[in-house]
Structure formats: C-alpha cells, structure tokens
Backbone as ProteinMPNN parsed JSONL, in Angstrom:
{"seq_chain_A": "XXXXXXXXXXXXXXXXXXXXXXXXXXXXXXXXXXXXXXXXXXXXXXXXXXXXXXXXXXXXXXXXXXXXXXXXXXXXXXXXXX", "coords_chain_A": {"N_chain_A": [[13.923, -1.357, -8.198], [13.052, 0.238, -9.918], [11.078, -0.968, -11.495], [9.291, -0.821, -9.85], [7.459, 1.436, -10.027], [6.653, 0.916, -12.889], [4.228, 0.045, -12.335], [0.767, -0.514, -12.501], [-1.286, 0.73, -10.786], [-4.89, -1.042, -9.55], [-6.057, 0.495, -7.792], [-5.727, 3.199, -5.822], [-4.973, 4.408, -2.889], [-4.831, 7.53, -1.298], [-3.314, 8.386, 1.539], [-2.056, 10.238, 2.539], [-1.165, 12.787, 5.418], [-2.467, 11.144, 7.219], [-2.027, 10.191, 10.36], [-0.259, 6.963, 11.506], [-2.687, 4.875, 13.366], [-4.151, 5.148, 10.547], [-3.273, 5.381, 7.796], [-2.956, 2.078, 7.479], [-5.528, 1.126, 8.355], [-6.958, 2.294, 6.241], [-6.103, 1.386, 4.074], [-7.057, -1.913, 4.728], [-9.753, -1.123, 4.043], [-9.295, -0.482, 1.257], [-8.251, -2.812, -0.103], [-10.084, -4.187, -0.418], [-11.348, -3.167, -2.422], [-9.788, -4.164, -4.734], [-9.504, -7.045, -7.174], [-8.498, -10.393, -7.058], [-5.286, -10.608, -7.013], [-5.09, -8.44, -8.068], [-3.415, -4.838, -8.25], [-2.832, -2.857, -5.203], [-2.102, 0.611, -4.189], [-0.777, 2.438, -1.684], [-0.397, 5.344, -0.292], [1.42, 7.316, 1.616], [2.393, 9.422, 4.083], [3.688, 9.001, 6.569], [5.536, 7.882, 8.701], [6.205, 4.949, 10.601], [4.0, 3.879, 8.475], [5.8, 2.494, 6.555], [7.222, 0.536, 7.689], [4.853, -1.075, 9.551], [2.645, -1.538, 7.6], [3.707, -3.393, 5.863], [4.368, -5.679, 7.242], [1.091, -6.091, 8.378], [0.358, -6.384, 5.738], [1.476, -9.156, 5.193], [0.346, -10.591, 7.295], [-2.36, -10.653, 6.827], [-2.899, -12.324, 4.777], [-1.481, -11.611, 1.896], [0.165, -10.129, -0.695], [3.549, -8.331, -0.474], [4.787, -5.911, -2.256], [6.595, -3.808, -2.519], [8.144, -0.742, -2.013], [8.182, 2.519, -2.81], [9.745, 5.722, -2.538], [9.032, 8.497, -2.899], [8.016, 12.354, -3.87], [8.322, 13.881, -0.677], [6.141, 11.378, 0.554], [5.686, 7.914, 0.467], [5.061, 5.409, -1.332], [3.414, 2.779, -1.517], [2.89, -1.08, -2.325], [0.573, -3.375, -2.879], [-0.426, -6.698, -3.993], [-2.968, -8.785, -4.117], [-3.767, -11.407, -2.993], [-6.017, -13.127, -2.364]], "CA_chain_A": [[13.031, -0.293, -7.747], [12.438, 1.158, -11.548], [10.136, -1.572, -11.935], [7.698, -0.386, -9.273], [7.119, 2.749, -10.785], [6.016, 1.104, -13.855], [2.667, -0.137, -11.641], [-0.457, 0.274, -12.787], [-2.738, 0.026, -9.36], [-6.069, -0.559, -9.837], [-7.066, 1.509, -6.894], [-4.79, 4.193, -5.38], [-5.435, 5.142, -1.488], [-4.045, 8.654, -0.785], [-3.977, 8.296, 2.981], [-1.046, 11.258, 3.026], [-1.309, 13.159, 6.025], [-2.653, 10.891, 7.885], [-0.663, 9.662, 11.324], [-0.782, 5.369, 11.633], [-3.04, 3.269, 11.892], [-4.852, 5.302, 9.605], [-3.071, 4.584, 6.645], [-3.194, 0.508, 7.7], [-7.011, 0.896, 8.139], [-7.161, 2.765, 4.788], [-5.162, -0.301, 3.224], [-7.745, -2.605, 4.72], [-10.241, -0.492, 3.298], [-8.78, -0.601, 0.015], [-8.202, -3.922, -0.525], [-11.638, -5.082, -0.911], [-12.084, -3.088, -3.631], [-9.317, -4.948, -6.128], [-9.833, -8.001, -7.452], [-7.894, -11.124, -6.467], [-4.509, -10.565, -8.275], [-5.067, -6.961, -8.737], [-2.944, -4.26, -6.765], [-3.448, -2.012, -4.368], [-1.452, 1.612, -3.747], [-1.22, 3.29, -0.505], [0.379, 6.705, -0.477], [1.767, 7.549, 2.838], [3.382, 10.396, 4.64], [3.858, 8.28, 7.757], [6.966, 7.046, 8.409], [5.591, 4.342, 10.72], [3.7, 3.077, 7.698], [6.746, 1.762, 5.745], [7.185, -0.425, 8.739], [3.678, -1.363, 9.618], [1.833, -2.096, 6.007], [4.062, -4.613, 5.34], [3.569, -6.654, 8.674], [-0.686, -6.48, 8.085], [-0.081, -7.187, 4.487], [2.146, -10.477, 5.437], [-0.618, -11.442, 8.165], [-4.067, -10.917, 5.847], [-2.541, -13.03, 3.198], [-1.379, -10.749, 0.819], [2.078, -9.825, -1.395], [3.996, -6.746, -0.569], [5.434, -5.779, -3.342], [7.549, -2.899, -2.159], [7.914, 0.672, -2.024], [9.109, 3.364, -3.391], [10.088, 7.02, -2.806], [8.182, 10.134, -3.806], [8.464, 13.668, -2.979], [7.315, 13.96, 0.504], [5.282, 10.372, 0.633], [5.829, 7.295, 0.237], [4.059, 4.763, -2.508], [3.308, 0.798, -1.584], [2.364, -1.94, -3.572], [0.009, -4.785, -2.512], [-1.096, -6.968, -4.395], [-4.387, -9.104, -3.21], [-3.707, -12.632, -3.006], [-7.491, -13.859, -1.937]], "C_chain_A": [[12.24, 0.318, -8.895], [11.477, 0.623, -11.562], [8.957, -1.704, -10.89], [6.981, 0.876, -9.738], [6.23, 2.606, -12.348], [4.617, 0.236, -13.494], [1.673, 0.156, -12.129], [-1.86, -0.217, -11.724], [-3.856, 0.048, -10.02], [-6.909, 0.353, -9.063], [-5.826, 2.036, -5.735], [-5.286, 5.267, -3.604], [-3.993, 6.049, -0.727], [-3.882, 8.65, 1.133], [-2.361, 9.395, 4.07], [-1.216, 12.078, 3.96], [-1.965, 12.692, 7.458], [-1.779, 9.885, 8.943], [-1.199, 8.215, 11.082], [-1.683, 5.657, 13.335], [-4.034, 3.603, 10.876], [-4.356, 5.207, 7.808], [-3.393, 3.212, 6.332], [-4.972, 0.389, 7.337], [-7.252, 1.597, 6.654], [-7.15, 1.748, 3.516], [-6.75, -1.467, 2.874], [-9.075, -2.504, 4.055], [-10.349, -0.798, 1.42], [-8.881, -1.699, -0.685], [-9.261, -4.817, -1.001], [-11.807, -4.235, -2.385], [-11.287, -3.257, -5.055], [-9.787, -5.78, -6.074], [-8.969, -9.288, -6.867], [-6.224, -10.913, -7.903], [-4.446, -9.632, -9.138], [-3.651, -6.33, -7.788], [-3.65, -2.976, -6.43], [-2.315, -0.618, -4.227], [-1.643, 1.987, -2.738], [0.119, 4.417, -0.62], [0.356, 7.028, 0.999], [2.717, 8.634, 3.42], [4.099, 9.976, 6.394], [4.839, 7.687, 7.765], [7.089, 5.61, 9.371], [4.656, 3.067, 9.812], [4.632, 2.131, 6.759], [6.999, 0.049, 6.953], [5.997, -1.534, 9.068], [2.763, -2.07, 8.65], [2.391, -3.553, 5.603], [3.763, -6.068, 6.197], [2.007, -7.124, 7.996], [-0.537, -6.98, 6.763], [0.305, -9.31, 4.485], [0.527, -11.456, 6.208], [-1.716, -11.298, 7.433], [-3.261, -11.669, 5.066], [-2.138, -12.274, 1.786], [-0.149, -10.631, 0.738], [1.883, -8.661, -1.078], [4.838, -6.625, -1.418], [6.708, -4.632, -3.287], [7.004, -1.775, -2.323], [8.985, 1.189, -2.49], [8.553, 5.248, -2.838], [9.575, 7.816, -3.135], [8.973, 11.256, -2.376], [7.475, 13.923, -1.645], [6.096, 12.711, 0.995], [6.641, 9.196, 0.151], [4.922, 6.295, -0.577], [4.672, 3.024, -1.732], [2.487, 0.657, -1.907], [1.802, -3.281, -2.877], [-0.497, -5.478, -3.331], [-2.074, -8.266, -3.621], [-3.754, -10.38, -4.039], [-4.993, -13.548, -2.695], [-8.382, -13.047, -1.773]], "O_chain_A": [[11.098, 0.777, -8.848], [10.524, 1.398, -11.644], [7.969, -2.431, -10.988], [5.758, 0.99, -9.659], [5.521, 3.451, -12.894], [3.974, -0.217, -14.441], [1.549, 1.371, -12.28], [-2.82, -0.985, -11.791], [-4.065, 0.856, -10.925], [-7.991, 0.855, -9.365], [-5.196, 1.291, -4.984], [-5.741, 6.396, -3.424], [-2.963, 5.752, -0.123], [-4.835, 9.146, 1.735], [-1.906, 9.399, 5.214], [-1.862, 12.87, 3.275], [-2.05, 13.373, 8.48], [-1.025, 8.999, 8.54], [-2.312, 8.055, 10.581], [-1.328, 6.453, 14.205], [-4.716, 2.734, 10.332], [-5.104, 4.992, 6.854], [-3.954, 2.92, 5.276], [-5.517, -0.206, 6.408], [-8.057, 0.936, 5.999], [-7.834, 1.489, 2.526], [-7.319, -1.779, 1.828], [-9.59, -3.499, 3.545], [-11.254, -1.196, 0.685], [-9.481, -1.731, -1.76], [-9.271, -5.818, -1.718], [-12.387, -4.75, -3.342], [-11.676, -2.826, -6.14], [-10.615, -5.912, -5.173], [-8.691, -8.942, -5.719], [-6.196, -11.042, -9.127], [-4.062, -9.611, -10.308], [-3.013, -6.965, -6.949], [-4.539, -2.315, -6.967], [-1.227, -1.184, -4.115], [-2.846, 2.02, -2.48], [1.284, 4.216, -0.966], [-0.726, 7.003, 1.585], [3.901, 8.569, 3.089], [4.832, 10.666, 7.103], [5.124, 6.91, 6.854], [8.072, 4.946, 9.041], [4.541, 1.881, 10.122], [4.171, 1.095, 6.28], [6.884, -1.155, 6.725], [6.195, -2.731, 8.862], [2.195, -3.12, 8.952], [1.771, -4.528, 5.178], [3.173, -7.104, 5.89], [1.776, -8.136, 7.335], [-1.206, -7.972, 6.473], [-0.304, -10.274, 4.021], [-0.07, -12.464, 5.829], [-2.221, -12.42, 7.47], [-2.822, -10.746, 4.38], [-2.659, -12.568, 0.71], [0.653, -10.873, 1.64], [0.872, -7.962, -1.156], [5.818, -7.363, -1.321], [7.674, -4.721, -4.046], [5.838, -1.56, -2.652], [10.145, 0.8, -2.624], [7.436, 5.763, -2.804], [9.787, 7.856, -4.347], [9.605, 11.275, -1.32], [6.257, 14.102, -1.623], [5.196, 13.074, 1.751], [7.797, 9.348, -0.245], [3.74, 6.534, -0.333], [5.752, 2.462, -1.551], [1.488, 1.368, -2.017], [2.557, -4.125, -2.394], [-1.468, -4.839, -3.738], [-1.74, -8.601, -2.484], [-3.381, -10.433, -5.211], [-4.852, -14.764, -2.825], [-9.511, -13.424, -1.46]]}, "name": "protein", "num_of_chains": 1, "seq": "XXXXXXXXXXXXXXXXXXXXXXXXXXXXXXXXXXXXXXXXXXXXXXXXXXXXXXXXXXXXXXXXXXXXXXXXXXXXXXXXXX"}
C-alpha cells in the first residue's frame, strides 16, 4: 500500500463530493489528458467509486493500480495503457 503513496500522477481529478457516475465520467475525462504510460488520480468521496473505477478501468484497457485511504476520500491510481 506504502508504495502507492509514493505516486507521482501526472494529472489529479478531485471529483470529491461528487455521487457516481460522476467520478467514472471524471476518470474518463481525465484520462485523455496523460500520456500513454502516465497515471491518472481520481479522488473520491463515493463509496460506490472504489467498486466501479476499477470495472471501467479493466474494460477501456487500462491498469488499476489500486487505492488507497485518505481522510474522508479515497485516492486511485490508473495508469493509461493506450
């Protein structure tokens, strides 16, 4: 787990407060704007999204790298496979 924390996203989508599928669409959002083999952050207060993100990341083609824990959110890790 330590070793998601030492992440350095290239692009960080706060999408805290918002209920699903607006985190997911945030994601999708997001993702265009790493590179191939970059990552991606999504910050989530949705508890739905821990569930969910990983699914859409599996089906677009993409690594989920995991999550981790914060105060009041949650932090996932995509990185862009294509």
């Amino acid at each position: 787990m330590s070793e998601l924390n030492q992440i350095k996203p290239a692009v960080v989508i706060d999408a805290r407060g918002s209920a699903c599928p607006g985190p997911i669409l945030e994601a999708k959002k997001g993702i265009r704007k790493v590179k191939v083999g970059e990552i991606l952050e999504v910050r989530s207060s949705d508890e739905g999204t821990k569930h969910d993100l990983p699914i859409w990341v599996k089906r677009s083609g993409h690594e989920f790298l995991g999550m981790v824990e914060a105060e009041g959110y949650t932090r996932l890790f995509i990185k862009r496979m294509k």
